[in-house]
Structure formats: structure tokens, C-alpha cells
Gaussian input, Z-matrix of N, CA and C with variables (Angstrom, degrees):
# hf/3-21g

backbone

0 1
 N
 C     1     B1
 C     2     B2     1     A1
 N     3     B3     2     A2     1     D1
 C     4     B4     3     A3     2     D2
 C     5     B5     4     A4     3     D3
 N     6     B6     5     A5     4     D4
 C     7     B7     6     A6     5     D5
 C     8     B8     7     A7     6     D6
 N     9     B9     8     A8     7     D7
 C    10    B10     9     A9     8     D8
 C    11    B11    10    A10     9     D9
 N    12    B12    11    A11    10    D10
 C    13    B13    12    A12    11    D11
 C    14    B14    13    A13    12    D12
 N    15    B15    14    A14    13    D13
 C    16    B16    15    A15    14    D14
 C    17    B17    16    A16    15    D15
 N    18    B18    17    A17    16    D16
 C    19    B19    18    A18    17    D17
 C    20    B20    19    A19    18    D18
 N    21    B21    20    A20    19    D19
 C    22    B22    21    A21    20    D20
 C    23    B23    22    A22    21    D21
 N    24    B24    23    A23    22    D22
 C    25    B25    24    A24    23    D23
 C    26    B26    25    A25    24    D24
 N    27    B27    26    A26    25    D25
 C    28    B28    27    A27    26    D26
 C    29    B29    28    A28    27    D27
 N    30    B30    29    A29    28    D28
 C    31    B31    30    A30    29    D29
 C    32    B32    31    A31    30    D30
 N    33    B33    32    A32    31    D31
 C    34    B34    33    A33    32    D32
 C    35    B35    34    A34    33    D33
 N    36    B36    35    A35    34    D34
 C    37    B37    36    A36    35    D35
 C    38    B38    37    A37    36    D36
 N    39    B39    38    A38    37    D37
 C    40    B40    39    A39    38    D38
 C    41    B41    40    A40    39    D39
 N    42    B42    41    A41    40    D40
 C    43    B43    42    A42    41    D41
 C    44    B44    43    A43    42    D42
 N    45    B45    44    A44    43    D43
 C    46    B46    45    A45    44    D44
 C    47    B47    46    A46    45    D45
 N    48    B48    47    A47    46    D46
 C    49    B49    48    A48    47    D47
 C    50    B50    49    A49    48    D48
 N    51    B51    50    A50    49    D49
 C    52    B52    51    A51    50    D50
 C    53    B53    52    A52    51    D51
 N    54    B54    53    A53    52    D52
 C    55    B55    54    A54    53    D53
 C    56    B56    55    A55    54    D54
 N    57    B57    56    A56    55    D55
 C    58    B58    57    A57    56    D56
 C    59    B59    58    A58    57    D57
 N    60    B60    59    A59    58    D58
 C    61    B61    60    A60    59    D59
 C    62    B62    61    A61    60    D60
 N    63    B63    62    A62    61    D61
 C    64    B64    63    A63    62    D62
 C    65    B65    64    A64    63    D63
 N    66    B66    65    A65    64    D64
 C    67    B67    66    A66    65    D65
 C    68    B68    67    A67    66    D66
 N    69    B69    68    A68    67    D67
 C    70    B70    69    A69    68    D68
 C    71    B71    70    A70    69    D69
 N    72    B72    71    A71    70    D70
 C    73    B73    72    A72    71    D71
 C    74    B74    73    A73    72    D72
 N    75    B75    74    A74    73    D73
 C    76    B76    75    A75    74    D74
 C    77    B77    76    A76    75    D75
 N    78    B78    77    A77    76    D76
 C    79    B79    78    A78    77    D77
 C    80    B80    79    A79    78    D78
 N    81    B81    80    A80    79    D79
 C    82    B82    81    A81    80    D80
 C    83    B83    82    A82    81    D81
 N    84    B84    83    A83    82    D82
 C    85    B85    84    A84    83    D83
 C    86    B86    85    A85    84    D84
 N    87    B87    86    A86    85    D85
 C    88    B88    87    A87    86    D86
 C    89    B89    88    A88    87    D87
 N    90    B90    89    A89    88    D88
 C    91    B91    90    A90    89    D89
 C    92    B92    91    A91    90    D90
 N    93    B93    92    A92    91    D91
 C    94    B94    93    A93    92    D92
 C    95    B95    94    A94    93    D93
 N    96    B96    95    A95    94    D94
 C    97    B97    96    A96    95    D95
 C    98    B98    97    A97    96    D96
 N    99    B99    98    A98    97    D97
 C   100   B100    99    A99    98    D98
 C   101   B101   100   A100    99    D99
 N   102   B102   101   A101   100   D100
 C   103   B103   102   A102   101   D101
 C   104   B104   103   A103   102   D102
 N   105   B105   104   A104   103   D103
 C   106   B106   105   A105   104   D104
 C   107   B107   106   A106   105   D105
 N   108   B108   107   A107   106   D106
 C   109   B109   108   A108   107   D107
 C   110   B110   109   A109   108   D108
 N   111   B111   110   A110   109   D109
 C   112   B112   111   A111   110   D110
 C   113   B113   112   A112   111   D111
 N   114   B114   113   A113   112   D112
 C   115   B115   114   A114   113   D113
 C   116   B116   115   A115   114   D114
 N   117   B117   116   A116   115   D115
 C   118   B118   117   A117   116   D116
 C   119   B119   118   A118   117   D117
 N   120   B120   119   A119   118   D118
 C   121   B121   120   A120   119   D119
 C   122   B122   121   A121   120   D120
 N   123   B123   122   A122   121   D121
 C   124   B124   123   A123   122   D122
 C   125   B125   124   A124   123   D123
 N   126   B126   125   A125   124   D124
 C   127   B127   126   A126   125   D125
 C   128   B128   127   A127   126   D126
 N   129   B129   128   A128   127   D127
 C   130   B130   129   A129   128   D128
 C   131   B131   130   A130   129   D129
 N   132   B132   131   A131   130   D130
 C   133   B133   132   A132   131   D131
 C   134   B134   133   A133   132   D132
 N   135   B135   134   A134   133   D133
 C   136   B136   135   A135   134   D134
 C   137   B137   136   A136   135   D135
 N   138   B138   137   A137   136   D136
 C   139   B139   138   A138   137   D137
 C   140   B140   139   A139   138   D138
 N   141   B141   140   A140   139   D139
 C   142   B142   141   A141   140   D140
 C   143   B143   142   A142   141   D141
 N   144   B144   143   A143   142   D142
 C   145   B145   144   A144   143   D143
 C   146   B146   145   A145   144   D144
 N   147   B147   146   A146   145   D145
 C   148   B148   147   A147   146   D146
 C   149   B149   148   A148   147   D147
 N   150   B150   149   A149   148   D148
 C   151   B151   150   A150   149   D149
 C   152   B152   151   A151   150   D150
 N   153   B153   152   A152   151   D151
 C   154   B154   153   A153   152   D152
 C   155   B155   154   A154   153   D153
 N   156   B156   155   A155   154   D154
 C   157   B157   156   A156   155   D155
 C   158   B158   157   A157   156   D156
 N   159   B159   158   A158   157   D157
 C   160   B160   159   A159   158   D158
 C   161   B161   160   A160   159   D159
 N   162   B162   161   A161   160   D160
 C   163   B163   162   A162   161   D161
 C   164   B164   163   A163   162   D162
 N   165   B165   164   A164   163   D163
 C   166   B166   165   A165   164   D164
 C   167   B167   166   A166   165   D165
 N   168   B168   167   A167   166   D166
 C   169   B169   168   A168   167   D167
 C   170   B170   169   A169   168   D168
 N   171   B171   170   A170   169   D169
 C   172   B172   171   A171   170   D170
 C   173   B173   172   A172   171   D171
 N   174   B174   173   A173   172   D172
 C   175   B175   174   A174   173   D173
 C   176   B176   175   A175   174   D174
 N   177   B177   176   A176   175   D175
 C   178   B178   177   A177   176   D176
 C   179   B179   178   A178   177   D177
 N   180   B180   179   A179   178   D178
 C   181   B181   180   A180   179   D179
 C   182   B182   181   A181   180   D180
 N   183   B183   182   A182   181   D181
 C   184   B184   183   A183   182   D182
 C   185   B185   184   A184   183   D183
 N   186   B186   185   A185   184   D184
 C   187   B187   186   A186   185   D185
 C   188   B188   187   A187   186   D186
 N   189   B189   188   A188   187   D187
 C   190   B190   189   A189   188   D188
 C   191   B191   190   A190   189   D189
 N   192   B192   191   A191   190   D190
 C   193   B193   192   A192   191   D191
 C   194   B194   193   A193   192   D192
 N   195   B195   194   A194   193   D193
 C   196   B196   195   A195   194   D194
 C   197   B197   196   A196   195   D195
 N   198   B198   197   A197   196   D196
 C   199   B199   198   A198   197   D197
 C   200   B200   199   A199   198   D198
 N   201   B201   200   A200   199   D199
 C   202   B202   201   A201   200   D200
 C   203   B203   202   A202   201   D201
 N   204   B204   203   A203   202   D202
 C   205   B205   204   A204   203   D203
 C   206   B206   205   A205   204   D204
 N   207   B207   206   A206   205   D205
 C   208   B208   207   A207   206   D206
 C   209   B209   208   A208   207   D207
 N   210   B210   209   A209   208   D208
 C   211   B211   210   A210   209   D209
 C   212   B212   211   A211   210   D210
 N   213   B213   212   A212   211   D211
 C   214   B214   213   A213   212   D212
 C   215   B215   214   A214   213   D213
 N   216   B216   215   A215   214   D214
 C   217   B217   216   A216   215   D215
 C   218   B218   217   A217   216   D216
 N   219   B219   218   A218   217   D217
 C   220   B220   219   A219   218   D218
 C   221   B221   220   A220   219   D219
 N   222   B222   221   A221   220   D220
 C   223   B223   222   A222   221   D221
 C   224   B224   223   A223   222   D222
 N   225   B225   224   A224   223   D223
 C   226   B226   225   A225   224   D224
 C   227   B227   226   A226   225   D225
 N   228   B228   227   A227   226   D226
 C   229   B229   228   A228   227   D227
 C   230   B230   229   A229   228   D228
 N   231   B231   230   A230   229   D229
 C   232   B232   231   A231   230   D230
 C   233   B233   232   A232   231   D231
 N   234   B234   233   A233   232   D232
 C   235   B235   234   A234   233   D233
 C   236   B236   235   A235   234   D234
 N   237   B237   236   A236   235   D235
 C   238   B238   237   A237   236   D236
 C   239   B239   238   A238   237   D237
 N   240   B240   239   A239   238   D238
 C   241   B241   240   A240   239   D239
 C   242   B242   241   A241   240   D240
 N   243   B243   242   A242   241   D241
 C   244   B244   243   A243   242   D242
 C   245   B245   244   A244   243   D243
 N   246   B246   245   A245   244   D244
 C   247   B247   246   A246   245   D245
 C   248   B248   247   A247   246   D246
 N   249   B249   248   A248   247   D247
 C   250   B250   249   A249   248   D248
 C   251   B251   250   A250   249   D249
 N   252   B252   251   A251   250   D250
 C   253   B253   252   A252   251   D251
 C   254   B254   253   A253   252   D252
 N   255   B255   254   A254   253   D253
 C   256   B256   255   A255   254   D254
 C   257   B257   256   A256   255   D255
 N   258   B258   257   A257   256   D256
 C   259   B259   258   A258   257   D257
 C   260   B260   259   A259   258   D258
 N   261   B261   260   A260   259   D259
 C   262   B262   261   A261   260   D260
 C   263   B263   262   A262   261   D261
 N   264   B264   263   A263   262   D262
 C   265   B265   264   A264   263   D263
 C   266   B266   265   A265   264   D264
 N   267   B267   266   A266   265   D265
 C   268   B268   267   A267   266   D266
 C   269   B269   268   A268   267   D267
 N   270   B270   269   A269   268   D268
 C   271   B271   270   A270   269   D269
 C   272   B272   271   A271   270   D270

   B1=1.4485
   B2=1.5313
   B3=1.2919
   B4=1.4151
   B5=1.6667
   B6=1.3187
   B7=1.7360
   B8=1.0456
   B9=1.3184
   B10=1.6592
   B11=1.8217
   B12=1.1522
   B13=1.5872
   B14=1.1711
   B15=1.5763
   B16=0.7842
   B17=1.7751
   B18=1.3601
   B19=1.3996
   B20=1.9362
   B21=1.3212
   B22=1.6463
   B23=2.1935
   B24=1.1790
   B25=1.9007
   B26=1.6502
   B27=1.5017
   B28=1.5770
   B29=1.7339
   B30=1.5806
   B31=1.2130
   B32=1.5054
   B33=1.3790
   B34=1.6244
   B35=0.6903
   B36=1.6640
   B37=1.1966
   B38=1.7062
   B39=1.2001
   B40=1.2711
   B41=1.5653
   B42=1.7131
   B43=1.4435
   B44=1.5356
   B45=2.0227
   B46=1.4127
   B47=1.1155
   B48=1.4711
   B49=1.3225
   B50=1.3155
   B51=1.8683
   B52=1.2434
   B53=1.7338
   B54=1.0885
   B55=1.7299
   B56=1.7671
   B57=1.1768
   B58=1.5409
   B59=1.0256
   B60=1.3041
   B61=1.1682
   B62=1.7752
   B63=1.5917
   B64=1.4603
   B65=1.0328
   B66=1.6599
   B67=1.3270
   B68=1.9421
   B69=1.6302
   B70=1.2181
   B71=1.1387
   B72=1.5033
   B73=1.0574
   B74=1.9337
   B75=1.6489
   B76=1.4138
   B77=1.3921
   B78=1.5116
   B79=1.3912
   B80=2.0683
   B81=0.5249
   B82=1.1876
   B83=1.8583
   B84=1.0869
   B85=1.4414
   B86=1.7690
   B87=1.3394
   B88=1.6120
   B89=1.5362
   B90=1.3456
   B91=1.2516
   B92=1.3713
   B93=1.8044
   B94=1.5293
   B95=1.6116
   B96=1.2447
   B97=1.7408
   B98=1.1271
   B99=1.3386
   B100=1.6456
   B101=1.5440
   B102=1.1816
   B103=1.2551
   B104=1.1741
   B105=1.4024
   B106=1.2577
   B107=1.5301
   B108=1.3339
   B109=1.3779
   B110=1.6666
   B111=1.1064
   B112=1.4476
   B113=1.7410
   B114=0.5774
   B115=1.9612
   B116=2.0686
   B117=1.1574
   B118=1.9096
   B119=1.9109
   B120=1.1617
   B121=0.9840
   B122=1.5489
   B123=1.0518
   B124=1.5210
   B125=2.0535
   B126=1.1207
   B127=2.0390
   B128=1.5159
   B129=1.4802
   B130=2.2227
   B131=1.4555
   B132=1.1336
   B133=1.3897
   B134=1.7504
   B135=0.9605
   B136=1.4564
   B137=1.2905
   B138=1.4247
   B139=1.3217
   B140=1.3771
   B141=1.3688
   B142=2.1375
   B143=1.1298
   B144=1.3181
   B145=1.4977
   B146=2.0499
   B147=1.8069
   B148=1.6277
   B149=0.9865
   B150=1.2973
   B151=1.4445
   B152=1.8712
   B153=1.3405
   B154=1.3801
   B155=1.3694
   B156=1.5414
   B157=1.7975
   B158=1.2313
   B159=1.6214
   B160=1.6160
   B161=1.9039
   B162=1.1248
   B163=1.5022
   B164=1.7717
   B165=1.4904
   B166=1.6330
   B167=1.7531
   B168=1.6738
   B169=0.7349
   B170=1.5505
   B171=1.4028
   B172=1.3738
   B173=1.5478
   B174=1.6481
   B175=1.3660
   B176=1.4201
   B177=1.6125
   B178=1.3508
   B179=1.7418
   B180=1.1106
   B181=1.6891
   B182=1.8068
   B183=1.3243
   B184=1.4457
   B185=1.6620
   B186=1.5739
   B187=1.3953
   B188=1.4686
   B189=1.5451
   B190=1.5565
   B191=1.3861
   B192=1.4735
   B193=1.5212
   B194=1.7954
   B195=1.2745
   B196=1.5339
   B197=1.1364
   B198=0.9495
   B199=1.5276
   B200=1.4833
   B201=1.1246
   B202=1.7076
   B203=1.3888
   B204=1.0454
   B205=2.1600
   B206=0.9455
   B207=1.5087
   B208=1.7921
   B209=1.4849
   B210=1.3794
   B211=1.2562
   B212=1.6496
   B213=1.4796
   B214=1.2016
   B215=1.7091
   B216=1.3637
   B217=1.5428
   B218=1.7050
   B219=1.1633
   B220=1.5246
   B221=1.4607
   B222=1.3604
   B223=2.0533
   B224=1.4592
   B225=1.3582
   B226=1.1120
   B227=1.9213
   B228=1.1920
   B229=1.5216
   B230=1.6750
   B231=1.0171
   B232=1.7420
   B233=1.4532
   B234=1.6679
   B235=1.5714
   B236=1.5732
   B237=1.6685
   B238=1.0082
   B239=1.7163
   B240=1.3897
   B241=2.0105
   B242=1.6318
   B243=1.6454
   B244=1.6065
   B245=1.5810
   B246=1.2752
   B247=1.6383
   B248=1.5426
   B249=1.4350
   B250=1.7332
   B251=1.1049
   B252=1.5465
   B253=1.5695
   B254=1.5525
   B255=0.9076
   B256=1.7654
   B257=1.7077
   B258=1.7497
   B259=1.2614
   B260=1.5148
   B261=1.3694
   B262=1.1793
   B263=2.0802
   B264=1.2491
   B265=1.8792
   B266=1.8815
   B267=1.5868
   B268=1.7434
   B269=1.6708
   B270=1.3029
   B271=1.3864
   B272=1.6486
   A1=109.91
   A2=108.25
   A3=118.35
   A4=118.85
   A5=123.37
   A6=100.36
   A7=101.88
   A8=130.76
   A9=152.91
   A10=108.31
   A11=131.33
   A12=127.38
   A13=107.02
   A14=130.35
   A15=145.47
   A16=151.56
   A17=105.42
   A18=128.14
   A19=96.48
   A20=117.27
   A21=94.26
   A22=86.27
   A23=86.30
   A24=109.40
   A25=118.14
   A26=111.45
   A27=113.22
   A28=104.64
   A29=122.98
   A30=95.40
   A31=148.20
   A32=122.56
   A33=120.98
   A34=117.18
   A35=144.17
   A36=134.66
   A37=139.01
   A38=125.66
   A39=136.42
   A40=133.99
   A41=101.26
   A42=106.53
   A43=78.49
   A44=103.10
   A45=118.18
   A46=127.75
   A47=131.68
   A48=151.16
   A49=89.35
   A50=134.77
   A51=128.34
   A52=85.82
   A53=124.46
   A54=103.38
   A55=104.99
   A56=134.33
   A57=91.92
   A58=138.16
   A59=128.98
   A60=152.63
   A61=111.16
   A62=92.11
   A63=93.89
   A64=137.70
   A65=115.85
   A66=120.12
   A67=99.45
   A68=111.64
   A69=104.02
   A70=122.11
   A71=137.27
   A72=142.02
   A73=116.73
   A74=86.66
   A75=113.17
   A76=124.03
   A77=101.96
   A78=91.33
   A79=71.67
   A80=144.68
   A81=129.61
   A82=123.78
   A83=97.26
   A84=123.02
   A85=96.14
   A86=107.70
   A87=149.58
   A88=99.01
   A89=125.52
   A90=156.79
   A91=142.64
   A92=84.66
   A93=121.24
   A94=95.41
   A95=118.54
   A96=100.40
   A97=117.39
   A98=115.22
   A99=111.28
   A100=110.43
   A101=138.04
   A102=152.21
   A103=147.02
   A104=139.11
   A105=141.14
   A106=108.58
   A107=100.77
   A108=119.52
   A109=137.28
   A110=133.21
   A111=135.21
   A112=119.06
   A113=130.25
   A114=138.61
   A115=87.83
   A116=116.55
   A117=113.17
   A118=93.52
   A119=115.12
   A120=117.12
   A121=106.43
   A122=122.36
   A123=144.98
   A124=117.28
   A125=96.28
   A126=85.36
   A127=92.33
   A128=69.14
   A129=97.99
   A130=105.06
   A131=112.83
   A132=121.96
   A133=114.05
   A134=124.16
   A135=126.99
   A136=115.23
   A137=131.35
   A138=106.11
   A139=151.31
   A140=83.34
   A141=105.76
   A142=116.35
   A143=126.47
   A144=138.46
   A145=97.65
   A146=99.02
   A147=96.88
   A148=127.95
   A149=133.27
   A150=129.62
   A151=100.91
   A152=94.69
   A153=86.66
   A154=129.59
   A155=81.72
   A156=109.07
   A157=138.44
   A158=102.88
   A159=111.18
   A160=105.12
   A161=114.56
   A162=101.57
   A163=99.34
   A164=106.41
   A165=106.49
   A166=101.36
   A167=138.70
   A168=108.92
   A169=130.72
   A170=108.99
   A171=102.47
   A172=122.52
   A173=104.29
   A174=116.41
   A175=90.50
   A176=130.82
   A177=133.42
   A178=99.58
   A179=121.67
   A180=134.94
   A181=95.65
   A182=133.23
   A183=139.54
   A184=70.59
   A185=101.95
   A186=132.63
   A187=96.73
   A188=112.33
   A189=117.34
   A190=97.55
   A191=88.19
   A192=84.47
   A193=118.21
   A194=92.45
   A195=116.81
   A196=144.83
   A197=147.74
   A198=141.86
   A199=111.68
   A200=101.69
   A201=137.86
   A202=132.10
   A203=113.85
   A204=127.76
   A205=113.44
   A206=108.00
   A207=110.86
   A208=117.31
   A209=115.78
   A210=119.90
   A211=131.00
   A212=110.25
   A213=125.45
   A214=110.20
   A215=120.47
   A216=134.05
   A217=110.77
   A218=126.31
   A219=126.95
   A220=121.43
   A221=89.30
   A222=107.74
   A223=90.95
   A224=130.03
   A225=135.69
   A226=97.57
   A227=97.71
   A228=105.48
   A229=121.31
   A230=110.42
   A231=113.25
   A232=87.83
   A233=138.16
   A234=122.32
   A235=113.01
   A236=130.99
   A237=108.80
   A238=122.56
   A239=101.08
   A240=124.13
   A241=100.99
   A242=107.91
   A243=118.66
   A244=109.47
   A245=117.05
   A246=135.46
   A247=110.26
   A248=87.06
   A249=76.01
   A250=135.32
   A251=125.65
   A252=116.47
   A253=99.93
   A254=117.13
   A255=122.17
   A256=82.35
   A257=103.84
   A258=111.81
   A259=117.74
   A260=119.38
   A261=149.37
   A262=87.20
   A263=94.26
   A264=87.38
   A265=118.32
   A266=87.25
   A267=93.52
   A268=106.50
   A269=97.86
   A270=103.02
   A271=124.89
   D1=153.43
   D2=-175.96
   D3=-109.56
   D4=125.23
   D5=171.02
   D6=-91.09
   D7=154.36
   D8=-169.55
   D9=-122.87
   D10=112.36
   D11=172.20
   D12=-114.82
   D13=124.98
   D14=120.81
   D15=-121.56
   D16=147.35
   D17=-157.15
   D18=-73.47
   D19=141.47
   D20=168.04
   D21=-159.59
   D22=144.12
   D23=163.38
   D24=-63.99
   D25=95.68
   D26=-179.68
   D27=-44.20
   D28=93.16
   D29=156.04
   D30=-74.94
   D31=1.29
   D32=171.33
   D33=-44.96
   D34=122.30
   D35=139.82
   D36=-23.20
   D37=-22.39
   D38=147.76
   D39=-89.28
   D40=-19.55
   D41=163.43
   D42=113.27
   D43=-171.28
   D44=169.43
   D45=-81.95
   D46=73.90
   D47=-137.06
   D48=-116.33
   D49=-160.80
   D50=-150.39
   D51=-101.35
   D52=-67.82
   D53=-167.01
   D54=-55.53
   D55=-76.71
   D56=-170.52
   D57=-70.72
   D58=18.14
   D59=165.27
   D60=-59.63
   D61=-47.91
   D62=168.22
   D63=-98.72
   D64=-9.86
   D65=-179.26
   D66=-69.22
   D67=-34.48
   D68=-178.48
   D69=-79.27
   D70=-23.18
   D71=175.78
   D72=-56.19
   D73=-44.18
   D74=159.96
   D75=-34.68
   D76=-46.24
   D77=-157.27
   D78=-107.80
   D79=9.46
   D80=161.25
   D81=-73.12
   D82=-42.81
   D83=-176.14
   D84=-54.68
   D85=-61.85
   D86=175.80
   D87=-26.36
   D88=-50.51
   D89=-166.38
   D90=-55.48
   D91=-53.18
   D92=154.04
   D93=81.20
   D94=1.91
   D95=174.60
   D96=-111.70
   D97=160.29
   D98=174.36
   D99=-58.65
   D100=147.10
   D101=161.42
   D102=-141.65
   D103=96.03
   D104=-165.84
   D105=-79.67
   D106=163.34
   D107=171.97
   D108=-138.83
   D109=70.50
   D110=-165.08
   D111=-70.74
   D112=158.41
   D113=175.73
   D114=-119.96
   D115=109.67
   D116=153.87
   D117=51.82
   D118=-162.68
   D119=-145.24
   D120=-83.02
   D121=4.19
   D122=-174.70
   D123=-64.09
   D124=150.20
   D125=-160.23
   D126=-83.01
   D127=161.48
   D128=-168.43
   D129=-76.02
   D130=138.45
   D131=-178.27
   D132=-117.16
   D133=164.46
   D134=174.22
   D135=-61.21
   D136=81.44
   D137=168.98
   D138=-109.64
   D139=56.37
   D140=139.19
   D141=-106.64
   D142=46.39
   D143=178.21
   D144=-140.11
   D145=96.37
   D146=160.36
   D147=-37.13
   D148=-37.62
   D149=-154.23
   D150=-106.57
   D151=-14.98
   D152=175.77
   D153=-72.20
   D154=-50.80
   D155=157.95
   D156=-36.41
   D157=-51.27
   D158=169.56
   D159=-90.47
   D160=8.31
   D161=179.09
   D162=-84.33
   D163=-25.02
   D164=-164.89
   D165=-63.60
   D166=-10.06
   D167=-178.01
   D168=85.56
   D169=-2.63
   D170=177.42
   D171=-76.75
   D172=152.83
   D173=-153.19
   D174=-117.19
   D175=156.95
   D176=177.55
   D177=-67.44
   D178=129.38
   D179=168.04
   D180=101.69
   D181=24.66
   D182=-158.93
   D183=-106.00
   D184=163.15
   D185=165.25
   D186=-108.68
   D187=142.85
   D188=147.19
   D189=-149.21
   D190=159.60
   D191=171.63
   D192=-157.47
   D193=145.12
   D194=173.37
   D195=-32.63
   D196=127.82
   D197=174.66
   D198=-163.54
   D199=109.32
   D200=-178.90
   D201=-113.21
   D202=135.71
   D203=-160.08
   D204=-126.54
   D205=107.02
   D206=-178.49
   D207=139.96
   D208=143.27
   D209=-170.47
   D210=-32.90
   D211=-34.53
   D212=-171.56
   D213=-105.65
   D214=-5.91
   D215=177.50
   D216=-35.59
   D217=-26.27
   D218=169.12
   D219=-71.81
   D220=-28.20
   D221=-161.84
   D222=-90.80
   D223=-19.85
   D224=-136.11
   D225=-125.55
   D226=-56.98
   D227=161.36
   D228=-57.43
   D229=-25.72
   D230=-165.73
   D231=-93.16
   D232=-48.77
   D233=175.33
   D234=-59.87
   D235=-35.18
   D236=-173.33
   D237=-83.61
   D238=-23.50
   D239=151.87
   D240=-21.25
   D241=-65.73
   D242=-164.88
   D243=-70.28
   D244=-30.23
   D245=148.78
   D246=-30.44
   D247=-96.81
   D248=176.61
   D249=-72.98
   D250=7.91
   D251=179.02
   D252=-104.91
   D253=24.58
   D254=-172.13
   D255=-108.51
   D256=152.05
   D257=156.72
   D258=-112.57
   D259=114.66
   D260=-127.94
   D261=-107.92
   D262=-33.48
   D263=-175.41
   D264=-96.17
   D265=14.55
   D266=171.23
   D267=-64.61
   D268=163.72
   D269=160.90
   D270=-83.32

């Protein structure tokens, strides 16, 4: 198995608040791999856990970043990248 890190720009306009909070967690769960999630220098949390997710606080233009285990962690990292760089509170 491979770990995969990557860094990506919260695009929501409100940040990781409760809907994309869950659509990503969602697709994390979805995923089947372990996956962390950090905000800046702050510890990695589970993120397929909502509440974990929205506890980190991320703000739209925030860095967090990724780290994923498992064969498919690139294929897997690059859909949830498009997750959070999407703004999720457009109309």
C-alpha cells in the first residue's frame, strides 16, 4: 500500500460547514480507505467523521490536507481535491 498527501484550497464559500462537510465525509466513507484530514499545522482527524471535519474549522482559501492508504489513494484523492475545491454553497 501506498500513502498519498495532498495539500488542497477549501473552495466553499462558507468554508467546511455541515453540507460539505458531508458530502465529503460521504464520499470518504464511499472510498473505503483510511483518511486523514489536517487544517495548517493542527492534528489529523478522521475524515469520515462529520463532526470531525467541521470541528477543524476550515475557512474558504484555508489549506488542509490529505493523507490516504491504499491502492487507489490517488484516484481517490484527486475526487475528494474536486470536493473541496468546488463551492458547494452556490446556487
Amino acid at each position: 500500500m501506498t500513502e498519498v498527501t495532498r495539500t488542497i484550497r477549501i473552495g466553499s464559500s462558507n468554508g467546511l460547514h455541515a453540507r460539505p462537510a458531508k458530502l465529503f465525509a460521504q464520499a470518504v466513507k464511499d472510498s473505503g480507505l483510511p483518511i486523514t484530514i489536517a487544517k495548517g499545522a493542527g492534528a489529523p482527524v478522521n475524515a469520515a467523521s462529520i463532526l470531525g471535519v467541521i470541528a477543524l474549522g476550515a475557512e474558504k482559501g484555508d489549506y488542509v490536507t490529505l493523507v490516504a492508504d491504499g491502492d487507489d489513494a490517488d484516484a481517490v484523492l484527486d475526487t475528494l481535491a474536486e470536493l473541496l475545491t468546488t463551492d458547494h454553497d452556490e446556487n
